[in-house]
N, C-alpha and C positions, 0 to 999 in steps of 0.2 A: 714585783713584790712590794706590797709597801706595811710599813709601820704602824701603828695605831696613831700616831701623828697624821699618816696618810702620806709620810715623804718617802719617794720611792728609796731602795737601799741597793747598792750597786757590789756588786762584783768584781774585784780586782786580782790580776794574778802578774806578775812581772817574772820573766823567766830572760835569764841570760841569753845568749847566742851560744852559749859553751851547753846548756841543758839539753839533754838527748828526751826524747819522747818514745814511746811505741806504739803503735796503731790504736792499741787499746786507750793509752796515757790520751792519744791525741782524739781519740773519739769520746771519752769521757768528759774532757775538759772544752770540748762542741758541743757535746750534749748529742751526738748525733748516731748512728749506725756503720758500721766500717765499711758495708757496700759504699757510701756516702765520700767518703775518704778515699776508697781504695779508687773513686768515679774520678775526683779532685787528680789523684796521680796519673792515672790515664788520659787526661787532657792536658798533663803538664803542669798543672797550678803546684801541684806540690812536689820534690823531688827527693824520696827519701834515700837512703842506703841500705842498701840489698834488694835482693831478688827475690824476694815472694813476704808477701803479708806478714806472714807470721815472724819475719823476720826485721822488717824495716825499723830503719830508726829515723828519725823525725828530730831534725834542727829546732830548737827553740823558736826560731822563726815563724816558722811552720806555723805554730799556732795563731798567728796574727795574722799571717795568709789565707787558712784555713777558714776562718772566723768571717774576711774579709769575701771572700768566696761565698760562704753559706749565706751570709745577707746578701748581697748582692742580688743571689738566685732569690732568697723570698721576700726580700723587700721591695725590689723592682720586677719580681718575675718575670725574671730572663733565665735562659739557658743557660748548660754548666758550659758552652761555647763561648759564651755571651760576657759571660763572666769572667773566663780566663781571658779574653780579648781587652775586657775593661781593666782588667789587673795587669798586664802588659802593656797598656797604655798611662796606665798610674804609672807603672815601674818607668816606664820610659818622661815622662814627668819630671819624677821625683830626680832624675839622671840629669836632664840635661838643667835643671833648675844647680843643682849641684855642682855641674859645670859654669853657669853663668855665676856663680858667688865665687867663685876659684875664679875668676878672669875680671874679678871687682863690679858684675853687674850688680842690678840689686831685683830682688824678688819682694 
């Protein structure tokens, strides 16, 4: 999007870890289709509560996984495999980086 200035204008949403979402909530604020989402849970990227679609709720998290997920797959065009592989290896990253500052290393 950009402004008649021409500077592009950005997007922001900050959601707690306490905010609940629902399939809908989380595929609106994607921009995406809930095949898309419901694909993300079946590979494991996303883990919501309950048992079927229509009922899941979705961690505030979620939506930064989620997000993190869908670029992934179309800015690098890799698979939805590919992607949960990459996000698992972030996560594992971000873990032990967390452990080296807890034992006074430095990152």
């Amino acid at each position: 999007m950009n402004t008649e200035n021409n500077l592009p204008q950005f997007s922001i949403c900050i959601l707690e870890e306490q905010t609940q979402l629902t399939l809908a909530d989380l595929c609106g604020a994607c921009s995406v289709h809930d095949q898309q989402i419901i694909e993300l849970v079946d590979a494991g990227v996303l883990e919501p509560q309950g048992r079927e679609p229509a009922r899941w709720i979705f961690a505030g998290a979620s939506l930064h996984r989620a997000r993190k997920a869908l670029r992934l797959q179309r800015d690098l065009d890799i698979g939805l495999a590919g992607a949960a592989l990459a996000l698992e290896l972030m996560d594992e990253i971000e873990s032990l980086r967390t452990r080296l500052r807890a034992v006074g290393g430095e990152y």
